[in-house]
N, C-alpha and C positions, 0 to 999 in steps of 0.2 A: 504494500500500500504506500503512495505517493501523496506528495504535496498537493492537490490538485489533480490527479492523473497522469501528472508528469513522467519523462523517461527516468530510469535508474540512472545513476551517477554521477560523474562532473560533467556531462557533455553540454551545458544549457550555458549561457551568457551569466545567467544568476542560477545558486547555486544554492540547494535547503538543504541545510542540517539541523537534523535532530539532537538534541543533548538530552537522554534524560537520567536525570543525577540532581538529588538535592541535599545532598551529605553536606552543601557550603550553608546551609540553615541551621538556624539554631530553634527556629519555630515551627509552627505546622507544615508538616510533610503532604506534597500531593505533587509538589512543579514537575516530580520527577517525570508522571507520566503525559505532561502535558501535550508533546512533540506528537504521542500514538493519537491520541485524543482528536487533536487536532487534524493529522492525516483520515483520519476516520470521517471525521466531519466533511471534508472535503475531497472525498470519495467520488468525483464524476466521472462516473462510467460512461462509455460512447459519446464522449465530449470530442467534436471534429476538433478543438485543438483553440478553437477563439472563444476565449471567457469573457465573459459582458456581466455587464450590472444590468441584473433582469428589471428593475423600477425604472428605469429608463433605456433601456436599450444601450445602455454605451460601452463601447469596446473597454476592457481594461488590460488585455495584456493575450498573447496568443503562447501556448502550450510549447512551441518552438525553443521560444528564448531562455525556457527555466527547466531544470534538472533536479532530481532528486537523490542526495550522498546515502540518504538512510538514516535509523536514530542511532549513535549509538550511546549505549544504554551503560549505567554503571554497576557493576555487581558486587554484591557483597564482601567474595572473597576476594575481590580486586584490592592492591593498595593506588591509594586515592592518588599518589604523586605520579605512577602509572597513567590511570583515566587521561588527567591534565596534561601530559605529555602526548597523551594521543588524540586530543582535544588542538591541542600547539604544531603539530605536524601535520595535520590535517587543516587548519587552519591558512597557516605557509605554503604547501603547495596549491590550496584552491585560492587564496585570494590574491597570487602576483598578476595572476592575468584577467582574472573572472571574480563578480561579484557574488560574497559569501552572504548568505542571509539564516541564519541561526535562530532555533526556537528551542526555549529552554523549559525547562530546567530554573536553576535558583541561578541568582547573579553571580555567582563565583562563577560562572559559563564566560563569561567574560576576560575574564582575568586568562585564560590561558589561550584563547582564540586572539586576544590582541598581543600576548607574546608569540603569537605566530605569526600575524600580520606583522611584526616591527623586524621579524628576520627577511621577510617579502620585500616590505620598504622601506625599513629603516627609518624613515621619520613619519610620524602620524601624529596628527590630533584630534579628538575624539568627544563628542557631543553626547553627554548625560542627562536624561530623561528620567528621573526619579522623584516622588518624594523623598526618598533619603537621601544623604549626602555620600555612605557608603566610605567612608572615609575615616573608621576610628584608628586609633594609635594602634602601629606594631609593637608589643612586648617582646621580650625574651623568647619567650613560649611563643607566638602568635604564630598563625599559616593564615594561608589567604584564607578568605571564606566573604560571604556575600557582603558584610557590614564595613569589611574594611580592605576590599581587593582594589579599591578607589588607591589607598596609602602606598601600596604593593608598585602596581602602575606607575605611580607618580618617581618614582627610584630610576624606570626606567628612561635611560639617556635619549632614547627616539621619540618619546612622547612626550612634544614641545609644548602641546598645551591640551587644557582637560575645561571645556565649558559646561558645567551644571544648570541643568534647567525642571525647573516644577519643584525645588524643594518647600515643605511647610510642614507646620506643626510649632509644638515647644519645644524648648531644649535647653540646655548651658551656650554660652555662646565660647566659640571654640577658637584658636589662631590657625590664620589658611596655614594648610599644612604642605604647601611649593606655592612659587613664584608661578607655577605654571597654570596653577589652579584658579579659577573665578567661577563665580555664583551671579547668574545673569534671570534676567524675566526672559520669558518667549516673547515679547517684544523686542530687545535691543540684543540680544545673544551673537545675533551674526555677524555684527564688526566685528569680533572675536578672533572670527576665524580667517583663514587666509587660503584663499583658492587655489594658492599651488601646490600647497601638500595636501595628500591623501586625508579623507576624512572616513571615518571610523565613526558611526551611531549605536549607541545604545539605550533600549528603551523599557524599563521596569514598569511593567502593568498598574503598580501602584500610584504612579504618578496620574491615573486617570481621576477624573471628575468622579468620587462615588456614585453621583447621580446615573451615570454612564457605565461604571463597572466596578461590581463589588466582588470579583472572584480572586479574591489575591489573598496570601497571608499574614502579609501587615498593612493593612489599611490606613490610612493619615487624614483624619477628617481635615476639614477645611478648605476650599474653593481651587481643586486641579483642572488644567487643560485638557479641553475636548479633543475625541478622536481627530473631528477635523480641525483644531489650531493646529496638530501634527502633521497634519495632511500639509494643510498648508505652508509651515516653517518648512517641508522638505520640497515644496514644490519653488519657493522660491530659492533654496538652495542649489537647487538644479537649473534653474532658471539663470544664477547667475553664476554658472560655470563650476560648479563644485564639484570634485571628482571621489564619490561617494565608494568605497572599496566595499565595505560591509557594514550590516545592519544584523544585532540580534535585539528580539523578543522573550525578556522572560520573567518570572514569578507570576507569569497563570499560572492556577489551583483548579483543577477542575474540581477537588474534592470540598472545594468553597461554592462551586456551581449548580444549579439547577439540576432536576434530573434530567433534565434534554440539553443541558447544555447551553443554555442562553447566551451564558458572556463567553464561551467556547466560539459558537455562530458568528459573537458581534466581532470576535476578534479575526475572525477566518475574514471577514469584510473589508477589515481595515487591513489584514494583509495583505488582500489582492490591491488594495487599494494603493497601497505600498507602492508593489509590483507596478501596477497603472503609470504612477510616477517618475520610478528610478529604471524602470524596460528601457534598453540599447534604443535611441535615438528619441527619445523623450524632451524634447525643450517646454510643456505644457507647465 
């Protein structure tokens, strides 16, 4: 079972992987199987290959251009520094030339997908989509894990800069932890960034409007950005020349969902919708 219907493998311009693993949480367990979930959902059988948005007829992306890697899954007897190494090579051969799009799993899915992108290209900067900041102190003891794979990243010498968008809630108020690090609104985020190097997206479900999506495992009440402000922020990023390498989705819970799956559905939407946006020759 595929993304979409899609063919098995690297062969598409964009490129789905599945992670499912939530060993980087320290809270409720479900991300792991989000990737199966989702393929399930999105199950179209005898599709000629052109996906539309049936409420209005409009094309969003044709079967052609997108591939399907497969989930791979984390096992128990596995050791976890294992999984993330073959999360990291997997990552580095799909994304030098072809766009990776990843659906997870807990956030720590990030942390070793963009140690694979920075052996690809060496310098990235990378747009965060969170209510959290993701960012607590490394200890002694610490390993990457979802709350503070932000801290992890920022060591690394390729990753010039890290823009944070949708954080809210309370908290102690913290010192930025790099020069490299800024906290921006989805209004002004984009001077940020610089259109010649490779940009890197990542976008944590919890960052959504609850009004909009409540399947997540840490929720953050208070006023988050709509599916489409996202739509949008990406559509003018492509618009003015942004050279977008990869994009993961994760901490969906289906075990936080509906029994049909409601915010599984809404999210399959805004995927293709994705897709619609960042597809090979897309200036929209």
């Amino acid at each position: 079972m595929t993304m979409f219907g899609s063919n098995k493998g690297d062969g598409g311009e964009i490129v789905f992987l599945g992670l499912g693993c939530d060993f980087g949480s320290s809270g409720p367990k479900g991300c792991a199987i989000a990737p199966e979930v989702l393929r399930t959902l999105n199950k179209l059988n005898g599709s000629d290959g052109n996906i539309i948005d049936i409420s209005s007829g409009r094309d969003l992306f044709h079967l052609d251009t997108i591939s399907d890697f497969g989930i791979l899954k984390y096992r128990e007897d596995q050791k976890i520094e294992s999984y993330l190494k073959g999360i990291e090579l997997i990552s580095e051969n799909i994304i030098k030339d072809k766009k990776l799009f990843s659906l997870g799993g807990d956030h720590l899915i990030t942390y070793p997908l963009l140690k694979g992108a920075l052996k690809a290209h060496k310098k990235i900067q990378c747009l965060h989509f969170d209510a959290h900041f993701d960012c607590n102190p490394i200890d002694h003891d610490s390993r990457p894990s979802h709350n503070n794979f932000v801290s992890y990243l920022l060591e690394e010498e390729g990753i010039c800069k890290w823009v944070a968008v949708g954080q809210r809630g309370i908290g102690k108020k913290k010192n930025n932890p790099s020069n490299k690090f800024v906290n921006k609104s989805l209004s002004n985020f984009k001077k940020e960034l610089d259109k010649e190097i490779p940009l890197y997206i990542t976008i944590d479900c919890d960052v959504l409007d609850l009004n909009e999506f409540k399947a997540v495992s840490y929720p953050q009440p208070g006023a988050g950005p709509k599916m489409v402000d996202l739509l949008d922020a990406l559509r003018i990023l492509i618009k003015d020349g942004h050279k977008i390498i990869g994009i993961d989705i994760c901490e969906y819970n289906p075990k936080m969902d509906s029994e049909n799956y409601l915010y599984g559905r809404i999210l399959s939407h805004f995927i293709a919708e994705i897709l619609s946006i960042i597809k090979p020759g897309n200036l929209n």
